[in-house]
C-alpha positions, 0 to 999 in steps of 0.5 A: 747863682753866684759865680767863681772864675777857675784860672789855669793854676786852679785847673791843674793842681786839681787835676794833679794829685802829685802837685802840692796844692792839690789837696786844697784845690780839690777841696776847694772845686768839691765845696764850690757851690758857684757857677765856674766860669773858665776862658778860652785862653785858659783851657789852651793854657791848660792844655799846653801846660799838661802836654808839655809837663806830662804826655798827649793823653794826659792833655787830652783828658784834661781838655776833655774833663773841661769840655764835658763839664756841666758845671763850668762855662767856658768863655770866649775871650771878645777882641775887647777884653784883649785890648783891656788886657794888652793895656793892663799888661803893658802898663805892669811892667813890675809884674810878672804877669802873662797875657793869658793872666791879663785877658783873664782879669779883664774879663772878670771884671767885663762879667763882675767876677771877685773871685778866683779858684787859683793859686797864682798870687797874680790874681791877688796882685790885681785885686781879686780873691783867691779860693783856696 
């Protein structure tokens, strides 16, 4: 089966009707016929995200969604994906990547990932594809 890593970008505007990239990410998410794979660092990130742009509730239905999902793996981030991603990170100063962004491509490519369901062209900067 194949498999397709889900970035904070792809989470929250499938979650949020009134973002503009809603529409396409919630096309993408119902024709994904792949295994979704997220980290540990992106479901924080997705739950601080919603806490501070919308309310507690909203944050804790988001974590919820992702926790209850039987088609998503939720990857713990190893020690050595955050060395790789310390070192990615700090040798792309000409990038506005976050670390949460750097720990994500290193364990994409520990686990072989091509792709992902985002809308952060930083996933394009760092050589994978983007779904929507």
């Amino acid at each position: 089966m194949s498999r397709v890593f889900v970035d904070t970008s792809g989470w929250y505007a499938y979650i949020r009707a009134d973002d503009p990239d809603h529409a396409p990410c919630k096309a993408a998410f119902e024709a994904c016929k792949a295994r979704k794979l997220t980290s540990n660092f992106v479901f924080d990130e997705l739950v601080t995200l919603v806490r501070l742009r919308t309310n507690h509730a909203s944050a804790v239905r988001a974590g919820d969604m992702l926790r209850a999902a039987s088609d998503l793996e939720i990857i713990r981030v190893q020690p050595d994906d955050e060395d790789e991603a310390w070192k990615y990170f700090s040798r792309h100063r000409d990038k506005d990547f976050s670390f949460t962004d750097c720990t994500s491509f290193a364990l994409m490519r520990r686990l072989g990932l091509d792709s992902a369901l985002a809308t952060d062209r930083h996933f394009a900067q760092a050589g994978f594809r983007l779904e929507p």
